[in-house]
VONUMAR-604161 format. One record per atom (N, C-alpha, C): atom name; residue in one letter; x, y negated, z. Coordinates in steps of 0.001 Angstrom, whole numbers, plus 500000, padded with zeros to 6 digits. Last residue first. Layout:
<rs>
> CA A X Y Z $
...
</rs>
This chain:
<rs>
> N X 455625 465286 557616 $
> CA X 454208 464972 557324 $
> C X 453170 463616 557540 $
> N X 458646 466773 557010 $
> CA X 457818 465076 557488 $
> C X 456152 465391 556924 $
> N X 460675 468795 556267 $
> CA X 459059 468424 557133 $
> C X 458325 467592 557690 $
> N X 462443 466847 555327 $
> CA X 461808 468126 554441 $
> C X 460678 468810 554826 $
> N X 463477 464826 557037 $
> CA X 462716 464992 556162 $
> C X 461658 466035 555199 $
> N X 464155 467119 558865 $
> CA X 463474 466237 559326 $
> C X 462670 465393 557910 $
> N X 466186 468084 557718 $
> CA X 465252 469076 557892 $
> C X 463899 468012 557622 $
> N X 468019 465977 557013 $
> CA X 467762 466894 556241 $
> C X 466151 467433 556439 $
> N X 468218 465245 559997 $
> CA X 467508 464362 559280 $
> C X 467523 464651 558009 $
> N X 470229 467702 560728 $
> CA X 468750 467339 561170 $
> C X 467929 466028 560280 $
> N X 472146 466745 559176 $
> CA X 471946 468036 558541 $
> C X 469692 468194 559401 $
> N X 473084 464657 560270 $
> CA X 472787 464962 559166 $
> C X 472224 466139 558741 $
> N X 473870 465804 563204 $
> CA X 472938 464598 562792 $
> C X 472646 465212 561370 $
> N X 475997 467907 562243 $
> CA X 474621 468458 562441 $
> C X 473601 467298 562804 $
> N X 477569 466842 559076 $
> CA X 477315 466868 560783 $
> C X 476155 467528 561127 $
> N X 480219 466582 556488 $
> CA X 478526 466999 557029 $
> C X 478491 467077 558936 $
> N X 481519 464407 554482 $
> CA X 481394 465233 555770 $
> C X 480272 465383 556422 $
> N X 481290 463579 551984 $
> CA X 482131 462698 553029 $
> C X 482198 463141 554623 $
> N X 480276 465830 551114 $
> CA X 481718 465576 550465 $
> C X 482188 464178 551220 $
> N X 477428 466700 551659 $
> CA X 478771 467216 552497 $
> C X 480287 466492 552085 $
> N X 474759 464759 550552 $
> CA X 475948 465676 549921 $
> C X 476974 465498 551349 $
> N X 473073 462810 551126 $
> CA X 472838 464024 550933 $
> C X 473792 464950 550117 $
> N X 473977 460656 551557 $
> CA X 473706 460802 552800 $
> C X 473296 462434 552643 $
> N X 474531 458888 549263 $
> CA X 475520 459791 549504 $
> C X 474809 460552 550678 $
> N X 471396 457635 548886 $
> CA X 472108 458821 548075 $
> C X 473417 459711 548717 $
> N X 470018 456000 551501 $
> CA X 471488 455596 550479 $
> C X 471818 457412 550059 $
> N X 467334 455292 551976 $
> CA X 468073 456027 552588 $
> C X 469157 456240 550967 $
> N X 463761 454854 552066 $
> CA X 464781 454409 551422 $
> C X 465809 455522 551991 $
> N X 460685 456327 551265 $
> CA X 461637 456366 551894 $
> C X 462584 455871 551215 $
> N X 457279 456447 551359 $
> CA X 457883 456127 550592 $
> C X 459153 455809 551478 $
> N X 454217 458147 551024 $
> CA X 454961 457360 551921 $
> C X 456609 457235 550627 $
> N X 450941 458000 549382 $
> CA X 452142 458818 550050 $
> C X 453215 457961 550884 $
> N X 448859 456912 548568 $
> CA X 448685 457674 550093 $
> C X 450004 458494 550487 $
> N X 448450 453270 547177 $
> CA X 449095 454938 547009 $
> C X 448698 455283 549151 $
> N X 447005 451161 547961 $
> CA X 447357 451482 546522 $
> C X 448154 452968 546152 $
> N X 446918 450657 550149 $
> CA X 445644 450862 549315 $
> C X 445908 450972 548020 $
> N X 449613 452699 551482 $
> CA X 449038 451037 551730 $
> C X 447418 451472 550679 $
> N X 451749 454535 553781 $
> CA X 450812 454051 552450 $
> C X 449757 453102 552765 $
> N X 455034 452796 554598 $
> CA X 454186 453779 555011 $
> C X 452845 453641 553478 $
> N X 458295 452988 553925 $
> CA X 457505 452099 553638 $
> C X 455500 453398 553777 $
> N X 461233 452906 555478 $
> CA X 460123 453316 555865 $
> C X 458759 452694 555184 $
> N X 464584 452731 555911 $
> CA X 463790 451995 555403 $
> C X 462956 452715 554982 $
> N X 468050 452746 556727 $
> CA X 466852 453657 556793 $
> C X 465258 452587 556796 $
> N X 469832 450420 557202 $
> CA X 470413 451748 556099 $
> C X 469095 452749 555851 $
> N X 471182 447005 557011 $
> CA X 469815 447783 556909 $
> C X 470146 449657 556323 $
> N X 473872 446497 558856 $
> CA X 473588 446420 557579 $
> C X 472165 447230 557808 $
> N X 475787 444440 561214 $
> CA X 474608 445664 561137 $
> C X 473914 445125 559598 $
> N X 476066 442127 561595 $
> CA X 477241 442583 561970 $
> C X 476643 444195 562276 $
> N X 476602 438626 560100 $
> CA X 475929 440047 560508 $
> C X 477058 441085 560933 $
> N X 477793 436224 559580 $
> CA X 477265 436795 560849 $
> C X 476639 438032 561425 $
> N X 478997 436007 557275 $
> CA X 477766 435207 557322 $
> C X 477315 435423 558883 $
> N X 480810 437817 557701 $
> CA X 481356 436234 557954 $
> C X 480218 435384 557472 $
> N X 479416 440085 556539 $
> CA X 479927 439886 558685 $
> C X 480614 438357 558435 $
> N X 479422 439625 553485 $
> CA X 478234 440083 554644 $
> C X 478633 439931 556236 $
> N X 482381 439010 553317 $
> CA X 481421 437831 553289 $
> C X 480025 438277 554183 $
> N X 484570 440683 555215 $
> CA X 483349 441089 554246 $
> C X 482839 439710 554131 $
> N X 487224 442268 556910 $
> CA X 486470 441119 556899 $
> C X 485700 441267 555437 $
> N X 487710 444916 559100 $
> CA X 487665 444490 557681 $
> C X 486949 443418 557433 $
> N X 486825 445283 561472 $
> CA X 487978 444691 561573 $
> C X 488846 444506 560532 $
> N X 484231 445941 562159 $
> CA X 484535 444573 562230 $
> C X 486048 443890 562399 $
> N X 482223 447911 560031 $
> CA X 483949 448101 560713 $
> C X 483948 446241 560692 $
> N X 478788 447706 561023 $
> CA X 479729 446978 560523 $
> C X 481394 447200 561294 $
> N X 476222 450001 562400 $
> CA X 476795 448668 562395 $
> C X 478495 448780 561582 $
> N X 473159 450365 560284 $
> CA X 473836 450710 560707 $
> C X 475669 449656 561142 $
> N X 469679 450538 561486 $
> CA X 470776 449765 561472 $
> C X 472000 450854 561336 $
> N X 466168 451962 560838 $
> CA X 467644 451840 561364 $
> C X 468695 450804 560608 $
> N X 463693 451342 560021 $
> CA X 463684 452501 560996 $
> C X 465430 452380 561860 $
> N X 461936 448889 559379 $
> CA X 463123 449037 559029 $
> C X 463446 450237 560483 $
> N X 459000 449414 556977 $
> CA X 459056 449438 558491 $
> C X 461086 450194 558322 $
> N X 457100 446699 555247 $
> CA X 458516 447559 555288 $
> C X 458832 448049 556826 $
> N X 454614 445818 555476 $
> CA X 454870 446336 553984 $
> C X 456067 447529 554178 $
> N X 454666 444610 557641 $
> CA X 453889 445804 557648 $
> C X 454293 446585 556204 $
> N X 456258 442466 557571 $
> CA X 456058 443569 559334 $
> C X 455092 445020 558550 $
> N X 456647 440979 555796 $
> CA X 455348 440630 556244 $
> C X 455101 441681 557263 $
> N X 458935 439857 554210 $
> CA X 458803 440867 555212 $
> C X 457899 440301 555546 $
> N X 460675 440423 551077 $
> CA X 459163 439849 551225 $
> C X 459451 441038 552953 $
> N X 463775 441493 550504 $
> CA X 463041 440054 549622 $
> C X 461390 439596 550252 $
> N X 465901 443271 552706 $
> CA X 464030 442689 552475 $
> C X 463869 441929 551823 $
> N X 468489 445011 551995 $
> CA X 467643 443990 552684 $
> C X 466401 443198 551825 $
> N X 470188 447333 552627 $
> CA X 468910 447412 551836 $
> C X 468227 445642 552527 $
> N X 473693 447453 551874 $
> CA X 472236 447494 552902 $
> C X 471433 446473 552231 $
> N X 475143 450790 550929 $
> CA X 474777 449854 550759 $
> C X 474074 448726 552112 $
> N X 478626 451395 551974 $
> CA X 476748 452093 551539 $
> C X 476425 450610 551296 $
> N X 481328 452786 551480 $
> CA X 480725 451642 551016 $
> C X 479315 451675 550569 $
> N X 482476 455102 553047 $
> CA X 483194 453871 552883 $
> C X 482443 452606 552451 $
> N X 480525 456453 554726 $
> CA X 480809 456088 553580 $
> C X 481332 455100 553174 $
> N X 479186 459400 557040 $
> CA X 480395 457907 556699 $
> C X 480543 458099 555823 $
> N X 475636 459580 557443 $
> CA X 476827 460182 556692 $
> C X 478239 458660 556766 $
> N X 474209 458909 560553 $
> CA X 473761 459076 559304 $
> C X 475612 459573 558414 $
> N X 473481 459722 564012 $
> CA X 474194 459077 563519 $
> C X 474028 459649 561622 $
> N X 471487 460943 565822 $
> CA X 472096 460012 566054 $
> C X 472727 458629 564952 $
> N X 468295 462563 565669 $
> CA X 469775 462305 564281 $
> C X 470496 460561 565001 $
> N X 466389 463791 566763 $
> CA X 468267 464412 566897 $
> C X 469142 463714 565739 $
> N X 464633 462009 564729 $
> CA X 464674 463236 565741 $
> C X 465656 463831 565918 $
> N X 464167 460181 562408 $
> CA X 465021 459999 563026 $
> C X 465259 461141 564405 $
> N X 461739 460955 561821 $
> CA X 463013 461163 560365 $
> C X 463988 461303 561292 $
> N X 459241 460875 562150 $
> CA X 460272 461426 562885 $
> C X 461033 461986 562222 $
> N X 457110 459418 561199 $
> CA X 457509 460580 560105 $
> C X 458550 461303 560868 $
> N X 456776 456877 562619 $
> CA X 455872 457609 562884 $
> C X 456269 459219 562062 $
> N X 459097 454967 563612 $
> CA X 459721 455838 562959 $
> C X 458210 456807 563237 $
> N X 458685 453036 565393 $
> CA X 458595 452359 564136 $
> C X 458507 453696 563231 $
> N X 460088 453585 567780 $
> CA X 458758 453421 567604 $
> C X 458511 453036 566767 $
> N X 463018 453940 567033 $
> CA X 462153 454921 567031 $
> C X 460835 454992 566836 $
> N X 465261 452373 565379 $
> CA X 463940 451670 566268 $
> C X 463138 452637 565977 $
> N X 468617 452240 566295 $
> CA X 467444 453019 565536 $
> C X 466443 452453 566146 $
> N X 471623 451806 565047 $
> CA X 470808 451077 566211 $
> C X 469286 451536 565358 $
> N X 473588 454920 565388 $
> CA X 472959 453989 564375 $
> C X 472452 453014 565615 $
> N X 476988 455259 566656 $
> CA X 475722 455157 566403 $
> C X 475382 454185 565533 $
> N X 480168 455160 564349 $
> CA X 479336 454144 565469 $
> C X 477920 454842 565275 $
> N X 481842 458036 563302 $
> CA X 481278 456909 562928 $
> C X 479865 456583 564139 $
> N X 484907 459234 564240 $
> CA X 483338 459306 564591 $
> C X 482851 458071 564869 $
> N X 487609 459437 564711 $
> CA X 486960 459464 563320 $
> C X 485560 459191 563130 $
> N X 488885 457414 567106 $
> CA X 488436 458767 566570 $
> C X 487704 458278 565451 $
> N X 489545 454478 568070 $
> CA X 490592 455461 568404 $
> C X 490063 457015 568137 $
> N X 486005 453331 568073 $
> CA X 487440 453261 568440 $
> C X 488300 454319 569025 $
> N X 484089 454105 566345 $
> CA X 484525 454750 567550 $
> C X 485761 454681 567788 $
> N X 483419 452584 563234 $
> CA X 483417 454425 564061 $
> C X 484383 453982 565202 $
> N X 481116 451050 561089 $
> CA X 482203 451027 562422 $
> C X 482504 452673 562786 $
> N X 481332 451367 557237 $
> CA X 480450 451538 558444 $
> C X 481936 451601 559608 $
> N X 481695 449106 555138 $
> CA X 482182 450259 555644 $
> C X 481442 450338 557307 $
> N X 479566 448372 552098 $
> CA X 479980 448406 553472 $
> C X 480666 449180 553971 $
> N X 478482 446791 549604 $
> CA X 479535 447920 549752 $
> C X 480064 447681 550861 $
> N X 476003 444778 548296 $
> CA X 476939 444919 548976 $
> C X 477503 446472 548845 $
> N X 472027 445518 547974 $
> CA X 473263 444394 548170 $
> C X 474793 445088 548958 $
> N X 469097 446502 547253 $
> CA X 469910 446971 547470 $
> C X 471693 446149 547138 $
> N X 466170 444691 547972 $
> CA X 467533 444846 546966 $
> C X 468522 445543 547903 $
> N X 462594 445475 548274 $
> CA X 464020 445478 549153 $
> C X 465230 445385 547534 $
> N X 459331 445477 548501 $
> CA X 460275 443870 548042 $
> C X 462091 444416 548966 $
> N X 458358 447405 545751 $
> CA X 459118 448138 546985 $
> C X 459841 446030 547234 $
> N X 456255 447839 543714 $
> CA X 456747 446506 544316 $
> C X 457189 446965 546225 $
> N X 457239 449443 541740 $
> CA X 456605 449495 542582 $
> C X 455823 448824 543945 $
> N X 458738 448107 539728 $
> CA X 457325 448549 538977 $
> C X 456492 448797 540525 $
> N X 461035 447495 541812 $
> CA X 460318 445626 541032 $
> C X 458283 446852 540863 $
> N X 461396 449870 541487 $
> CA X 461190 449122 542738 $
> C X 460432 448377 543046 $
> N X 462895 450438 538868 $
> CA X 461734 451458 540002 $
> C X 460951 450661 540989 $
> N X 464616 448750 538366 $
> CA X 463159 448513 538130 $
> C X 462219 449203 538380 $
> N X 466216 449790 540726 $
> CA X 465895 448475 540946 $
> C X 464340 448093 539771 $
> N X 466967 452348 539686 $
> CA X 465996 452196 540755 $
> C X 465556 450399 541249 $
> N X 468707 451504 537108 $
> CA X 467382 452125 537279 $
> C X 466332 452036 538414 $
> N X 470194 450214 538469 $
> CA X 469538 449218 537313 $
> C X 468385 449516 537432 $
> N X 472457 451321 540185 $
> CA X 470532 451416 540409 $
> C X 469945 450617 539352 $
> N X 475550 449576 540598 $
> CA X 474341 450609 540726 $
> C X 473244 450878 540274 $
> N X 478498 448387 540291 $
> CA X 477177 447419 540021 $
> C X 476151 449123 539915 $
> N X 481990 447023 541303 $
> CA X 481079 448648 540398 $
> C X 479843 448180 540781 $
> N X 484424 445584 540832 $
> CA X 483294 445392 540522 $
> C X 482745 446711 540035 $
> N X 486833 446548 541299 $
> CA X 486369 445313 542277 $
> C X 485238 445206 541894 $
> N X 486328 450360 541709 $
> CA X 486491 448881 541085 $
> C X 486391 448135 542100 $
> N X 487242 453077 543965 $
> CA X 486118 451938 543367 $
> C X 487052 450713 542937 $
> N X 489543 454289 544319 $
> CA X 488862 454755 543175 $
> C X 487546 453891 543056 $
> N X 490096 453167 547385 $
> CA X 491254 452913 545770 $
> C X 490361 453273 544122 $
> N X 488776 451864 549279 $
> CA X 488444 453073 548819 $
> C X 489128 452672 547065 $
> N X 487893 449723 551487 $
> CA X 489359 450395 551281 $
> C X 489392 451458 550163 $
> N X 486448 448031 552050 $
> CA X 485697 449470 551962 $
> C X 487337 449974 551759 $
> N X 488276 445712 552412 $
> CA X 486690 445381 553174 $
> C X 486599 447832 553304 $
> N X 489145 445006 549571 $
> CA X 489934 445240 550559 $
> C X 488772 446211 552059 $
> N X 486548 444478 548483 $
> CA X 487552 445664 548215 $
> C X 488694 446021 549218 $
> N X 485953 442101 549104 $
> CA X 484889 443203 549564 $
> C X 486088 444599 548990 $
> N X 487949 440709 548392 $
> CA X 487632 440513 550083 $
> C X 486741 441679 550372 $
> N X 488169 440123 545770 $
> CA X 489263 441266 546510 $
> C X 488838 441298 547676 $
> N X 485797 439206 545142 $
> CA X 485962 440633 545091 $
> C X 486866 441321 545352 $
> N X 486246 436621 546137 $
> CA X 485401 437403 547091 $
> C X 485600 438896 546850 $
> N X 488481 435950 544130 $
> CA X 488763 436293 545961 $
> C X 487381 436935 546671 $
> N X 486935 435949 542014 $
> CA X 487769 436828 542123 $
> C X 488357 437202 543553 $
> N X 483548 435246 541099 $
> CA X 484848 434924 541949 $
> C X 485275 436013 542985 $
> N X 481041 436192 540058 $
> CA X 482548 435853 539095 $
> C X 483665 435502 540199 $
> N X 479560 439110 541703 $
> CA X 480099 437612 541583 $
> C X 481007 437168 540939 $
> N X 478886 441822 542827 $
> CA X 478339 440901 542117 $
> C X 478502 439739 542443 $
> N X 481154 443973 544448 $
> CA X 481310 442566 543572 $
> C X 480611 442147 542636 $
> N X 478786 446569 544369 $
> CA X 479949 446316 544799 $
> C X 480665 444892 543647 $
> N X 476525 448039 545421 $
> CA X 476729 447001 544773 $
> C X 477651 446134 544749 $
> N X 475628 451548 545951 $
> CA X 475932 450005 546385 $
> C X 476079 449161 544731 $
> N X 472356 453233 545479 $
> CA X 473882 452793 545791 $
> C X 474030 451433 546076 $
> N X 468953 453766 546052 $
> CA X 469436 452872 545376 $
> C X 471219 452625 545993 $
> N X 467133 456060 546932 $
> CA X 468316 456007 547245 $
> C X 469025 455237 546663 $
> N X 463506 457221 547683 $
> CA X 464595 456283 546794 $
> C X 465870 455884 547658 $
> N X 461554 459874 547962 $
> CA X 462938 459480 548376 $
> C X 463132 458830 547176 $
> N X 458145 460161 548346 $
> CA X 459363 459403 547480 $
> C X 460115 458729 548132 $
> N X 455913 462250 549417 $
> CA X 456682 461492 549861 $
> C X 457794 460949 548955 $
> N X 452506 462971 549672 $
> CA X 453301 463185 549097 $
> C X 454377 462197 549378 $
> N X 449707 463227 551515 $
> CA X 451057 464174 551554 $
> C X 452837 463879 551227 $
> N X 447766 462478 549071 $
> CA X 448164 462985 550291 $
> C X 449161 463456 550330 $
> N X 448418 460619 545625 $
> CA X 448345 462240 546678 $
> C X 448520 462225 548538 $
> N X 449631 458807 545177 $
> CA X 447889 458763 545365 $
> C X 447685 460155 546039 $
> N X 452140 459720 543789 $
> CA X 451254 459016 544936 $
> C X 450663 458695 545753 $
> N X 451073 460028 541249 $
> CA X 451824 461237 542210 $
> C X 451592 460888 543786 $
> N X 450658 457959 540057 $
> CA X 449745 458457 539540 $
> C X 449801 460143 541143 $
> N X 453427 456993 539866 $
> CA X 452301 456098 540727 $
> C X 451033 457054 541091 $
> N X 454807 458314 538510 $
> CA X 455196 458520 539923 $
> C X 453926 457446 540860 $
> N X 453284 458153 535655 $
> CA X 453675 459348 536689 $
> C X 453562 459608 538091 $
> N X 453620 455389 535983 $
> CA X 452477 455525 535763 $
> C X 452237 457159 536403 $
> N X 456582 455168 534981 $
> CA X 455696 454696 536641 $
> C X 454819 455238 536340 $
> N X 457122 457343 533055 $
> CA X 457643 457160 534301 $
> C X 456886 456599 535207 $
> N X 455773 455500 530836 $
> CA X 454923 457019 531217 $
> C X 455838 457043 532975 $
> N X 456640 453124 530679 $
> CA X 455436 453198 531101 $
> C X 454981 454382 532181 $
> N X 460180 453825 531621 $
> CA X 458980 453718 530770 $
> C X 457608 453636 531452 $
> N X 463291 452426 531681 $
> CA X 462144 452780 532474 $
> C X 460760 452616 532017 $
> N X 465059 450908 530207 $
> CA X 465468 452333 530845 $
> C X 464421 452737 531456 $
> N X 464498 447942 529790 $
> CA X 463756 448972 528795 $
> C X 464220 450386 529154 $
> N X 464310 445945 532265 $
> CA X 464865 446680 531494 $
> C X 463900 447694 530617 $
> N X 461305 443807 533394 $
> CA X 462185 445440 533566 $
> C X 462632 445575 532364 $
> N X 459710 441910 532811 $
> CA X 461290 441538 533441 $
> C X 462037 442486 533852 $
> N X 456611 442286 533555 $
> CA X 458086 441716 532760 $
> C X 458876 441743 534174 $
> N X 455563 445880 533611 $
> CA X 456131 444475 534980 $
> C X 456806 443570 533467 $
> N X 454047 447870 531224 $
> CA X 454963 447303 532243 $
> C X 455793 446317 532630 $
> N X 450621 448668 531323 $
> CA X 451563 447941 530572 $
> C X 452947 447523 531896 $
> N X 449093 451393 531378 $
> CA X 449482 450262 532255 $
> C X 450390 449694 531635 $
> N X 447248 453420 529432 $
> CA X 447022 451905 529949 $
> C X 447624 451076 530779 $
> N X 449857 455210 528304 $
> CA X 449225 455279 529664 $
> C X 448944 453778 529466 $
> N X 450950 456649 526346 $
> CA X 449620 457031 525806 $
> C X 449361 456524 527493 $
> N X 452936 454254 524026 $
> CA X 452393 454761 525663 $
> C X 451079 455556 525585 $
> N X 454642 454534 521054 $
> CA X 453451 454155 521596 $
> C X 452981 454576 523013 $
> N X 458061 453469 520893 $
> CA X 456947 454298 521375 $
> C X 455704 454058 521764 $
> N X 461693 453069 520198 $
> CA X 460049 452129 520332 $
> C X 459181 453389 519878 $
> N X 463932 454772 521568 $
> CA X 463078 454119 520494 $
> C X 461897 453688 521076 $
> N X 467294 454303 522961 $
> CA X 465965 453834 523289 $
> C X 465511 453866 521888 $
> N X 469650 456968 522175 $
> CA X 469456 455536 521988 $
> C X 467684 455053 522452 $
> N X 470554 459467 522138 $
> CA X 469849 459005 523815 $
> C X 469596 457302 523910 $
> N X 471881 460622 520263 $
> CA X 470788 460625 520508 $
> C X 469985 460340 521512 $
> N X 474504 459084 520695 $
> CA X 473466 458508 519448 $
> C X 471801 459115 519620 $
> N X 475239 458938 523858 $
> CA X 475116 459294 522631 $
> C X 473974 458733 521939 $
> N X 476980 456562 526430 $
> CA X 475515 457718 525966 $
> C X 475567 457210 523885 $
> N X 478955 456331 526797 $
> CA X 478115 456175 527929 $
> C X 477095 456767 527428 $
> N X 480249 455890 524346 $
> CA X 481527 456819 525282 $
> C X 480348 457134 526209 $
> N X 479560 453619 523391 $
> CA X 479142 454879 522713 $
> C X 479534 455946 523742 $
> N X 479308 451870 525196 $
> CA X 478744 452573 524971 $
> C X 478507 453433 524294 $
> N X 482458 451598 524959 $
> CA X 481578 451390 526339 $
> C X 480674 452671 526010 $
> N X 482493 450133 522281 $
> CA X 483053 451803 522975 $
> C X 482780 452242 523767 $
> N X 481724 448266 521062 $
> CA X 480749 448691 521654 $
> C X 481375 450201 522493 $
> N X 483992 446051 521025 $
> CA X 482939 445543 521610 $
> C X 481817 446837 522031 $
> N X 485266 447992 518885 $
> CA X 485970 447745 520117 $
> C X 485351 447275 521116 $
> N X 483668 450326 516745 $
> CA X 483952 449001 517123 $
> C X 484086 448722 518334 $
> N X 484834 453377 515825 $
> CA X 483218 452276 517171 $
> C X 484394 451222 517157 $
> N X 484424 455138 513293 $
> CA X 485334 454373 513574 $
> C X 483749 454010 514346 $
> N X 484497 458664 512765 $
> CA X 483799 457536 512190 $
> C X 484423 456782 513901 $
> N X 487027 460875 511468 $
> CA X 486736 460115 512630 $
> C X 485726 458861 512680 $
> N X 487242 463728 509408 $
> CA X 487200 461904 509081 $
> C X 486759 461772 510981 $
> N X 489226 466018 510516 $
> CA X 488315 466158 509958 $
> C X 488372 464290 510454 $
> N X 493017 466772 508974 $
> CA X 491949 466542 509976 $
> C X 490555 466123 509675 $
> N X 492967 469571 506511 $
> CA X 493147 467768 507117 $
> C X 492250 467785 508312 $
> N X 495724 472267 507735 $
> CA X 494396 471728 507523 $
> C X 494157 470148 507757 $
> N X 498176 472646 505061 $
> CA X 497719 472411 506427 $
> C X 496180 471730 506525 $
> N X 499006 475805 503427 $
> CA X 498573 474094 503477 $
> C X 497764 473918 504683 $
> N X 501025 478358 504632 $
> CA X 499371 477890 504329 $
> C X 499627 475991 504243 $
> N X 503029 479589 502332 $
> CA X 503329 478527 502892 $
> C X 501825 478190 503042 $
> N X 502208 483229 502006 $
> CA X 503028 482474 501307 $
> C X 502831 481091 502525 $
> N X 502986 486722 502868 $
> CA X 502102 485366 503645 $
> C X 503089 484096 502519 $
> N X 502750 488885 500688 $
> CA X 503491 488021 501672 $
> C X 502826 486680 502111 $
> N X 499918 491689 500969 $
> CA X 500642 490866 499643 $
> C X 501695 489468 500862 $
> N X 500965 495162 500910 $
> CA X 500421 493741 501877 $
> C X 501210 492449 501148 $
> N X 500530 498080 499346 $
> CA X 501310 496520 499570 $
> C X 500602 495369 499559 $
> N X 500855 501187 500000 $
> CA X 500000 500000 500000 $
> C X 500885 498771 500000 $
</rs>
């Protein structure tokens, strides 16, 4: 038999590269061609809020509004931080320095989404800032919360001293407080030995657990509480792990 000799293979061309313009790389790199917004007819009569982004559709609220109305039913929102919204450059080294955390920007910006979640729901809280929470002089163990139990009818708060350390949570503070719309269940207080524009206004406790009970427009309840608080990767506790449960049987 004769195996004919491998002669010289021509090399393969590379295949064409369609070219992104330098202004949009961002986004192409952030979401694909097929995840571009199209224009859609709603099959839901509620027309939505001005002044929401186009990431959030009719059908979405109208869903979670529509979900609601249910007995029972409860919506965890977890809006992140908000780390250097401002053109000036010393405040954003002041809040960076502030959380210490090398892998956040001076400017990382959150929740677009849950912020027009919010506005559609009219939740009146913004989610502001990148905090480092206090811990316990001379140990790793982050400062009680300052908790206002009698406020807390869902007993979220039941064996849960203390919530997850995170270099940079947010705090949720109130655009409309009329005592009843928002019931603020906990505080959490401020490393006061990182300086922050938030503690050199005077605070010295950020909003972290936020309670919005049902009103005449829905029968479910409605919970704030910062996203990292449910993952182990800044360290799990048995606080945490009770205000796990504690939610998961809230009635």
């Amino acid at each position: 038999m004769k195996v004919p000799s491998a002669g010289k293979r021509k090399p393969a061309e590379p295949e064409p590269v369609a070219e992104t313009p330098a202004g949009n790389l961002g986004k192409a790199l952030e979401r694909g061609e097929d995840f571009q917004p199209q224009d859609q007819k709603s099959g839901f009569e509620r027309p939505l809020p001005a002044g929401l982004p186009a990431d959030i559709t009719p059908e979405e609220i109208a869903a979670i509004k529509s979900w609601l109305q249910r007995e029972g039913t409860c919506l965890l929102v977890a809006p992140h931080h908000d780390v250097g919204f401002t053109d000036d450059f010393k405040q954003r080294q002041m809040e960076y320095k502030h959380h210490g955390d090398a892998l956040v920007p001076r400017q990382q910006r959150f929740s677009q989404y849950t912020r027009s979640l919010m506005t559609a729901l009219d939740i009146p809280v913004m989610n502001q800032w990148g905090l480092r929470p206090a811990l316990v002089k001379g140990t790793r163990n982050i400062v009680p919360l300052t908790s206002f139990k009698d406020l807390d009818n869902l007993g979220l708060l039941n064996n849960v001293p203390t919530l997850n350390f995170h270099p940079h949570l947010p705090h949720y503070a109130l655009t409309e407080d009329n005592g009843k719309t928002v019931q603020l269940l906990a505080r959490q207080p401020i490393d006061p030995d990182r300086p922050h524009p938030f503690t050199a206004a005077g605070n010295t406790e950020f909003n972290c657990l936020l309670w919005l009970p049902p009103n005449e427009e829905r029968a479910g309840d409605i919970v704030m509480v910062d996203s990292t608080n449910f993952t182990t990767l800044f360290g799990g506790t048995e606080s945490l792990e009770n205000f796990w449960k504690n939610i998961a049987t809230a009635k």
